[in-house]
C-alpha positions as CSV (number, residue, x, y, z in Angstrom):
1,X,97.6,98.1,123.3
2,X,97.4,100.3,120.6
3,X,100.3,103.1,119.0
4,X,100.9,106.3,120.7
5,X,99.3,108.7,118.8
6,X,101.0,112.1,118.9
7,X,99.3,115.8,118.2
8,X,96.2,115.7,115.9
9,X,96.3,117.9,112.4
10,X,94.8,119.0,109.9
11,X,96.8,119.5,106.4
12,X,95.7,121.8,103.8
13,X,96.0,120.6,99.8
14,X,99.3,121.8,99.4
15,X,100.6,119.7,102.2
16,X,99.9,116.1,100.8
17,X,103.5,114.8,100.9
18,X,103.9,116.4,104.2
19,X,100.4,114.7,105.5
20,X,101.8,111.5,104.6
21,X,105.2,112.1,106.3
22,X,103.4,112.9,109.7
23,X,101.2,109.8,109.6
24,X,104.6,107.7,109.1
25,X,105.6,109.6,112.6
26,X,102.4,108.4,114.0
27,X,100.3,111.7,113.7
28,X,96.9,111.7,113.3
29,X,96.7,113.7,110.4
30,X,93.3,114.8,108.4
31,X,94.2,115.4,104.6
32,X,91.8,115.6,102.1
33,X,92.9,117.5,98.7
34,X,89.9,118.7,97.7
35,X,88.4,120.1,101.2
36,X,87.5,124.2,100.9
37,X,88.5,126.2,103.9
38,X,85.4,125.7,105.3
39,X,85.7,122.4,105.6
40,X,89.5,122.3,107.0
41,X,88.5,124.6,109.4
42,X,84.9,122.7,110.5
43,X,87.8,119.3,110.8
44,X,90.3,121.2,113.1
45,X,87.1,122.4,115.3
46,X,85.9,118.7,115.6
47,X,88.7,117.0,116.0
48,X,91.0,119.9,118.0
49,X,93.6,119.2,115.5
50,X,96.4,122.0,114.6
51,X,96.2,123.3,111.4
52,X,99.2,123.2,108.9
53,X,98.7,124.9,106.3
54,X,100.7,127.1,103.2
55,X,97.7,129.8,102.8
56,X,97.9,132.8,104.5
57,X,93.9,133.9,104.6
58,X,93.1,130.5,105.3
59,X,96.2,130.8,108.3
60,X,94.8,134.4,109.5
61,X,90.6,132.8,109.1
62,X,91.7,130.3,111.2
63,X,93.4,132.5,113.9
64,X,90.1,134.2,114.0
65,X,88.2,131.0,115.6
66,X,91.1,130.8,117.9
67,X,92.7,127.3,116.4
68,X,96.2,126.2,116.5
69,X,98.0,126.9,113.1
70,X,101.5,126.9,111.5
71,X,101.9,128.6,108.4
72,X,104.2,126.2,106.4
73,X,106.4,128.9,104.0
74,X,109.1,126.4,102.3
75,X,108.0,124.3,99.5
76,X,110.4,121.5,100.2
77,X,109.6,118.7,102.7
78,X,112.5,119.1,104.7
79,X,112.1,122.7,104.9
80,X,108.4,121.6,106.1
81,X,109.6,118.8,109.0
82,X,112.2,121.5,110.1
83,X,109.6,123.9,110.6
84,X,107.7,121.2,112.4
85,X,110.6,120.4,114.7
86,X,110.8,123.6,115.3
87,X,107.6,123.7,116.7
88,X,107.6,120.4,118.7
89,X,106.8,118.0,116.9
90,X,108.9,114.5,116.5
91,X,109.5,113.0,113.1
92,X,110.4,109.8,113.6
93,X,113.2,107.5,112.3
94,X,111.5,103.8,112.9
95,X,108.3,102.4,111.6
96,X,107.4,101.4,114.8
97,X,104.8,103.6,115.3
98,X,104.0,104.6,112.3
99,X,100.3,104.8,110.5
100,X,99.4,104.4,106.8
101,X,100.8,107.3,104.8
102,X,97.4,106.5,102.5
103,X,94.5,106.5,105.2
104,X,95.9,106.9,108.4
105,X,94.9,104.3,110.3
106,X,97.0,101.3,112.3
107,X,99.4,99.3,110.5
108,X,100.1,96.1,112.1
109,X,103.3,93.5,111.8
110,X,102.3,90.8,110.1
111,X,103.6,87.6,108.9
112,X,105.2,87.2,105.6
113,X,103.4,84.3,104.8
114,X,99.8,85.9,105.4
115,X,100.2,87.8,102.4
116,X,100.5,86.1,99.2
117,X,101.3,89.0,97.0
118,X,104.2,90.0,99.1
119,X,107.1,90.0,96.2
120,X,109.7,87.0,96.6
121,X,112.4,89.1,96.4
122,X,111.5,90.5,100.1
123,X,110.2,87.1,101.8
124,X,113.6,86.1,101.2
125,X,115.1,89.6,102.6
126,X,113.1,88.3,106.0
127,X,112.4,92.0,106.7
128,X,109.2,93.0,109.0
129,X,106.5,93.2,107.0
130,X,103.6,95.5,108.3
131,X,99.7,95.5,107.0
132,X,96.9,98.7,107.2
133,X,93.8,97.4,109.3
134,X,91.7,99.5,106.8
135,X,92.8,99.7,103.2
136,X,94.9,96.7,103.3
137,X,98.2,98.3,102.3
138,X,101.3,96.7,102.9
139,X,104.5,98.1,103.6
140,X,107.7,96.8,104.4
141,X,111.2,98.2,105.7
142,X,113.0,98.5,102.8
143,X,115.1,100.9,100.9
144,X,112.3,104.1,101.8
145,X,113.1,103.7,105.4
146,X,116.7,104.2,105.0
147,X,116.4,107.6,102.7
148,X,113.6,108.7,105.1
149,X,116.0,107.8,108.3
150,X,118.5,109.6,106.4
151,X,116.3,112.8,105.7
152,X,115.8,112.9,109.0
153,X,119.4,112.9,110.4
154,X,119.8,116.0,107.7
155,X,117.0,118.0,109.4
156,X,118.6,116.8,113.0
157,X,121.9,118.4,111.7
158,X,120.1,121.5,110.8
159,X,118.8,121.9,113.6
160,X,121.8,121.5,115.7
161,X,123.5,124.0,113.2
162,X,121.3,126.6,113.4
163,X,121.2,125.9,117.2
164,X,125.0,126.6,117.4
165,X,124.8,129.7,115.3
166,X,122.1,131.5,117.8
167,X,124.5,130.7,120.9
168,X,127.3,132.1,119.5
């Protein structure tokens, strides 16, 4: 059975860190730096994705053709996944369903012992290991996991804050 995979988007050049964030909550997320408008917008038609992006003409062009868009206005990721939250979408806080932050695609558990350049130093950590079924990547839960669970507990608390100040 394969990972749930959540909304499809599409992120424009500016959004790379972002694109990769999204994959790690299991997105499907199209990124490729040097795609035009044109081709962003011929990628969110094809593949009904939702268009994130941090240009306004190519927000209102794709409005135009009647696609789903979020015009991303802060510059820093967490101002990014807030924004994102805000618009119903889940960041996650486990690997469990995460893709490759590179291509996208399925990682899989995997046994330590099935890769031989996995570095000693985590083999003897006996921490989940996880492989892409296309590029071959590995990954690992190690010390990124906990700043990135950590990132986003502060966006959680933000969003609880700025929850309590509209109810006042």
């Amino acid at each position: 059975m394969g990972k749930t995979i959540r909304k499809s988007v599409t992120c424009d050049a500016m959004l790379g860190k972002l694109a990769r964030w999204l994959r790690l909550s299991g997105y499907q997320t199209y990124y490729n730096s040097g795609a035009d408008d044109t081709v962003l917008l011929d990628m969110c038609l094809r593949n009904k994705s939702i268009l994130l992006t941090r240009d306004r003409e190519l927000e209102r062009k794709a409005r135009k053709l009647s696609l789903d868009v979020i015009l991303i206005k802060s510059n820093c990721i967490e101002g990014q996944l807030l924004k994102l939250v805000r618009n119903g979408f889940e960041i996650r806080k486990e690997p469990s369903e995460a893709l490759c932050p590179m291509c996208g695609s399925e990682v899989r558990e995997t046994e330590e012992k099935e890769i031989s350049s996995l570095p000693q130093k985590i083999r003897m950590a006996n921490k989940k290991v996880y492989i892409c079924s296309k590029c071959g990547k590995i990954y690992w839960e190690g010390s990124h996991w906990k700043k990135i669970r950590e990132r986003v507990e502060k966006i959680e608390d933000k969003l609880q804050n700025s929850r309590g100040k509209g109810s006042s």
